[in-house]
C-alpha positions as CSV (number, residue, x, y, z in Angstrom):
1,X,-6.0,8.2,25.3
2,X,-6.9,5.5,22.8
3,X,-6.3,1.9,23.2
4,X,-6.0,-0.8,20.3
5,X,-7.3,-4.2,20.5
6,X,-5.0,-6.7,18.2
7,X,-8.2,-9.4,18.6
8,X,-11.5,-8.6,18.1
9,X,-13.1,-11.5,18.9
10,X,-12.4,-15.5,19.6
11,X,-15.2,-17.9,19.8
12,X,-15.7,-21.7,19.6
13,X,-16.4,-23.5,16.6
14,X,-16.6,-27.8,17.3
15,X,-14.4,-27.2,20.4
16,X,-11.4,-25.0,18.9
17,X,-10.7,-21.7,19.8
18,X,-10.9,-19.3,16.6
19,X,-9.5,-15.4,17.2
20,X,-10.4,-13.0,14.9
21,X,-7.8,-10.9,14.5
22,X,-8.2,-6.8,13.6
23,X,-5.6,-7.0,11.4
24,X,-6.0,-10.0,9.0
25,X,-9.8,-8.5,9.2
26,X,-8.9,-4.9,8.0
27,X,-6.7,-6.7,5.4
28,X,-9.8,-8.5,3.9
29,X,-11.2,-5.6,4.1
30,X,-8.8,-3.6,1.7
31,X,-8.5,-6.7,-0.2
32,X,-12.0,-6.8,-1.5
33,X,-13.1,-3.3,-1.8
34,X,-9.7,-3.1,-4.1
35,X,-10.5,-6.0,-5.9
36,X,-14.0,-4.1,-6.6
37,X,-12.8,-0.7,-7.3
38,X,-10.4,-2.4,-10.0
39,X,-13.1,-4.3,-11.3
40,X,-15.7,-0.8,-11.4
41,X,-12.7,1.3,-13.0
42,X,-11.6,-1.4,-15.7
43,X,-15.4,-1.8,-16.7
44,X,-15.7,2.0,-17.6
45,X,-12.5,1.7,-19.5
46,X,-14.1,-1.0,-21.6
47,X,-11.5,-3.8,-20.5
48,X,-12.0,-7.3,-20.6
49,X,-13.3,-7.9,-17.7
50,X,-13.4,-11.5,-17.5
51,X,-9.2,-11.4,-17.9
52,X,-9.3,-9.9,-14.6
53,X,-9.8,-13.3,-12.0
54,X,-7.7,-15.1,-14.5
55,X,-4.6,-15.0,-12.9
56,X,-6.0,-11.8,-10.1
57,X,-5.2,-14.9,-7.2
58,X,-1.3,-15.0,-8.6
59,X,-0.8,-11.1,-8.3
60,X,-2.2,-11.2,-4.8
61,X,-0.3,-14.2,-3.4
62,X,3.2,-12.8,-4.8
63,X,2.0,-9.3,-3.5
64,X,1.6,-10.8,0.1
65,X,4.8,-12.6,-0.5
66,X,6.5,-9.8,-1.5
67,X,5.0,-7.5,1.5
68,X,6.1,-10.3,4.2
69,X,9.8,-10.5,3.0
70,X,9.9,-6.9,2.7
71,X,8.5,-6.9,6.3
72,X,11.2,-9.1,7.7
73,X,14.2,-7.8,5.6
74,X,13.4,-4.8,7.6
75,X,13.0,-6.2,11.0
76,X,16.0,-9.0,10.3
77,X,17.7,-8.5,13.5
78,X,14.4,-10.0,15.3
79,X,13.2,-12.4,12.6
80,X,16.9,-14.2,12.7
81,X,15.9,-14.7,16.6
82,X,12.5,-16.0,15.8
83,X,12.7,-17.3,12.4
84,X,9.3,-18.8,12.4
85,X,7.5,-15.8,13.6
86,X,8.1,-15.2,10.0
87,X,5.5,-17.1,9.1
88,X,2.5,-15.5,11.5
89,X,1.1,-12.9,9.2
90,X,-2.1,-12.7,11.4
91,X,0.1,-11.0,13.8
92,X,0.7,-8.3,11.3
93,X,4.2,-7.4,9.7
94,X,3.1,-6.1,5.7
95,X,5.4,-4.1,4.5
96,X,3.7,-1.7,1.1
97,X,6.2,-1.2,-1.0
98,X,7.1,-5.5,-1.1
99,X,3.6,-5.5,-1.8
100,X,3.4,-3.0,-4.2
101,X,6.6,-4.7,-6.1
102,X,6.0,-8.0,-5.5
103,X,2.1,-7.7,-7.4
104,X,3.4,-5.0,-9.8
105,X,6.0,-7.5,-11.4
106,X,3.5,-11.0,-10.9
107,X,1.0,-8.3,-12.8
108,X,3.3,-6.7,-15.5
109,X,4.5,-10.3,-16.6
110,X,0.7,-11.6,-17.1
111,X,-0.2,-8.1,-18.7
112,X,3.0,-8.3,-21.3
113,X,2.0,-12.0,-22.6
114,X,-1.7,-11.1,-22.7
115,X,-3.0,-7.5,-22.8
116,X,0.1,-5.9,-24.0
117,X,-2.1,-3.4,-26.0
118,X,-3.9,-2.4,-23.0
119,X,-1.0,-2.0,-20.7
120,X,-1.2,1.0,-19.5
121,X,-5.0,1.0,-18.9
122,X,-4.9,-1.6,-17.2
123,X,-2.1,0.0,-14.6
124,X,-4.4,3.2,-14.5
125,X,-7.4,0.7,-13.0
126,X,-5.1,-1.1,-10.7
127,X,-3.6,2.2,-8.6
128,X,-6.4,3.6,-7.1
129,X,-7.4,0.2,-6.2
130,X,-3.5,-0.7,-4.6
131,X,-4.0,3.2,-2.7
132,X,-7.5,2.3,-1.2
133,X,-6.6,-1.1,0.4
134,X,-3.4,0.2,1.7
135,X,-5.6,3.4,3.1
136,X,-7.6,0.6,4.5
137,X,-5.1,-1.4,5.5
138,X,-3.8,1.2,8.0
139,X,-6.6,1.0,10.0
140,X,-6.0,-2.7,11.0
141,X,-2.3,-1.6,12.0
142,X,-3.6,1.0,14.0
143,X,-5.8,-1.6,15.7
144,X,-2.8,-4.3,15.6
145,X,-0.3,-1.6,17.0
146,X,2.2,-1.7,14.1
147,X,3.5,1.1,12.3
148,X,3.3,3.3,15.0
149,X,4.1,7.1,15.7
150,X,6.7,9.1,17.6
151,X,6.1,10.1,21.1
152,X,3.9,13.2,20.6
153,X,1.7,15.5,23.6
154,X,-0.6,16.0,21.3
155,X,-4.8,15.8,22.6
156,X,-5.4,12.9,19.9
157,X,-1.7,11.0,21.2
158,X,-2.2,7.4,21.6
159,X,-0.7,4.7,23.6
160,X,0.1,1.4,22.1
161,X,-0.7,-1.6,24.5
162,X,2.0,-4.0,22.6
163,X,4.8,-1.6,23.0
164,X,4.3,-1.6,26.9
165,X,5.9,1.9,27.5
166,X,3.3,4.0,28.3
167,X,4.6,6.6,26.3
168,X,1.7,8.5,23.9
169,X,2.2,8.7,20.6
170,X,1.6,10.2,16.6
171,X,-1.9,7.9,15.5
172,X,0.6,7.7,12.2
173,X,-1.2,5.2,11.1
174,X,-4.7,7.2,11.1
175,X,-2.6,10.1,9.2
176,X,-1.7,7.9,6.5
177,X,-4.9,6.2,5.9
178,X,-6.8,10.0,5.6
179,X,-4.1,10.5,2.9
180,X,-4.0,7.1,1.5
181,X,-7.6,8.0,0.9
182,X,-7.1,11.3,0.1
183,X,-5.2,10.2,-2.7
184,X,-7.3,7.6,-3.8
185,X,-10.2,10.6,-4.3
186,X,-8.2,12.6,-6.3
187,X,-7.0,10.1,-8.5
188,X,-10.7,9.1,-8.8
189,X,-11.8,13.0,-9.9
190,X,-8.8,13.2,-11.9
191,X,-9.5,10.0,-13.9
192,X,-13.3,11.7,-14.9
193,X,-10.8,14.4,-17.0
194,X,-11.4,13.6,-20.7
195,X,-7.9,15.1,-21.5
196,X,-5.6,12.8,-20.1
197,X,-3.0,10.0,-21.8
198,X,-2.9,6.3,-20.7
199,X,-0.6,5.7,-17.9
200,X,-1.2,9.2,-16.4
201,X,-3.1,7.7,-13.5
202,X,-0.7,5.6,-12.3
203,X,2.5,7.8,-12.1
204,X,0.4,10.7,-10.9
205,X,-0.5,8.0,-8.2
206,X,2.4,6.4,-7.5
207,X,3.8,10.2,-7.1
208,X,0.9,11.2,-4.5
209,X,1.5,8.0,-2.3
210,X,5.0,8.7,-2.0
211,X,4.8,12.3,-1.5
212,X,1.8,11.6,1.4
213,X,4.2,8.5,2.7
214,X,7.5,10.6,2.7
215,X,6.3,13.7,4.9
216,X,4.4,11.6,7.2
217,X,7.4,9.3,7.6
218,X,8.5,12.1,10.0
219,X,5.5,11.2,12.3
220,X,6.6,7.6,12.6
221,X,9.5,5.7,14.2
222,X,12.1,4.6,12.1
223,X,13.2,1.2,11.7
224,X,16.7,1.9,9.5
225,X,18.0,5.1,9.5
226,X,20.2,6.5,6.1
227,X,22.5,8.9,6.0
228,X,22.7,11.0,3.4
229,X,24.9,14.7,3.1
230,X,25.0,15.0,7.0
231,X,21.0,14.6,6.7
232,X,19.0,11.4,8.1
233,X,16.2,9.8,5.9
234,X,14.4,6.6,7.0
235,X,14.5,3.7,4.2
236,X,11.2,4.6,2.9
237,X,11.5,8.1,2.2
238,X,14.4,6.8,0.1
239,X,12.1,3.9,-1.6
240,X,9.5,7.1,-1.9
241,X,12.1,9.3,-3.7
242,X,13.7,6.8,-6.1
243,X,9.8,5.4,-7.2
244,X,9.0,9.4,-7.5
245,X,12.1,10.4,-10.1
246,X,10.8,7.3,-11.7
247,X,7.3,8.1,-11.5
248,X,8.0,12.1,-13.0
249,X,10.2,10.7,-16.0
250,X,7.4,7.5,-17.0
251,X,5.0,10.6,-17.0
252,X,6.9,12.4,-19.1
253,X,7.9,9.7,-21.3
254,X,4.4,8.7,-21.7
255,X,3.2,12.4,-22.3
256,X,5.5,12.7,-25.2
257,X,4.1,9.3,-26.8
258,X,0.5,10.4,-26.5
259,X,1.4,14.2,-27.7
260,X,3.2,12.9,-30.9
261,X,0.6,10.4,-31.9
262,X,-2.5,13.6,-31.3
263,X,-0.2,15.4,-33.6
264,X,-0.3,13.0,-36.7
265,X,-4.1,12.2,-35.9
């Protein structure tokens, strides 16, 4: 079996205690190896760089906003009982798609007033990047404990320490981090295609990430449960399926700009 450790390592520093905590460290992590990859992708594109860290620090603050109220919406019942627990992100508690919502509108607003033109190249930078650090990202809740598995039998089960049941279960978060990453790959070698229309990239990636997220929700425990025709779905497969209909019809919307306007070049 395989334990998690939630702090790496505390140490002194002019007689105060300082933890270093696996998740806030795998979230650094994600956060500037994204930050790169979106920088290295809008470079090749021949983007304004520079426009980037202008207002880069905005979209990531309303993006961890986003991800923390999305977190507590969906653990209410215990937040109301410990309001300020609310407020120790170090802990954990990110939930993706706040994230994912929260930067995509701080980012669409910025990108609407000043690269308007560019839009859509600028969304086809920005997805791999958001894939990687949540691919990332994983790893430090498999570390912190969070987002865990269902009880499984499996060889490669894990116990979770914080939990305190003893009970060994899917490494979920190791599954969706190999995907996450997976993903991010493909989207990579499918960017190199010379073929493609602007905006391609980021449906085709929003519809990978919710395809990888919805199947492996099945390996993970459920927070809210939903209904639907006698059949249960957790709330993220339902997040996954609306942002996929979505995702298909942009694509096709887009496909049918770029196609008329090769036909009158």
């Amino acid at each position: 079996m395989i334990f998690m450790y939630r702090e790496l390592l505390t140490f002194t520093i002019f007689g105060k205690s300082i933890t270093l905590y696996s998740y806030g460290l795998f979230m650094s992590i994600a956060l500037v190896l994204g930050i790169l990859v979106f920088y290295k992708l809008a470079e090749k594109k021949g983007l304004r760089i520079s426009r980037i860290f202008d207002n880069i620090v905005l979209v990531i603050l309303v993006g961890f906003v986003g991800a923390r109220v999305g977190y507590v919406l969906a653990h209410l019942d215990y937040y109301t009982r410990y309001p300020l627990d609310a407020l120790k992100i170090w802990q954990g508690g990110l939930a993706f798609y706040g994230a994912f919502l929260g930067g995509l509108l701080a980012a669409l607003i910025w990108f609407l007033r000043e690269e308007r033109r560019n839009l859509w190249k600028w969304l086809d930078c920005a997805i791999p990047a958001v894939i990687l650090g949540n691919g990332i990202g994983k790893i430090g809740c498999f570390l912190n404990g969070c987002c865990h598995g269902r009880p499984s039998n499996l060889a490669w089960a894990i116990k979770i320490p914080v939990l305190e049941d003893n009970i060994a279960r899917h490494p979920a978060q190791i599954y969706e981090a190999l995907a996450y990453i997976l993903v991010f790959v493909i989207l990579i070698l499918v960017g190199r295609l010379k073929y493609k229309f602007d905006g391609f990239i980021f449906f085709l990636g929003l519809i990978l990430h919710s395809l990888a997220r919805f199947g492996l929700e099945y390996y993970r425990e459920w927070i809210i449960t939903v209904r639907l025709v006698n059949i249960e779905f957790s709330d993220a497969q339902i997040i996954c399926s609306v942002i996929i209909i979505c995702a298909i019809i942009g694509m096709v919307w887009r496909r049918n700009i770029w196609t008329k306007r090769l036909f009158k070049n």
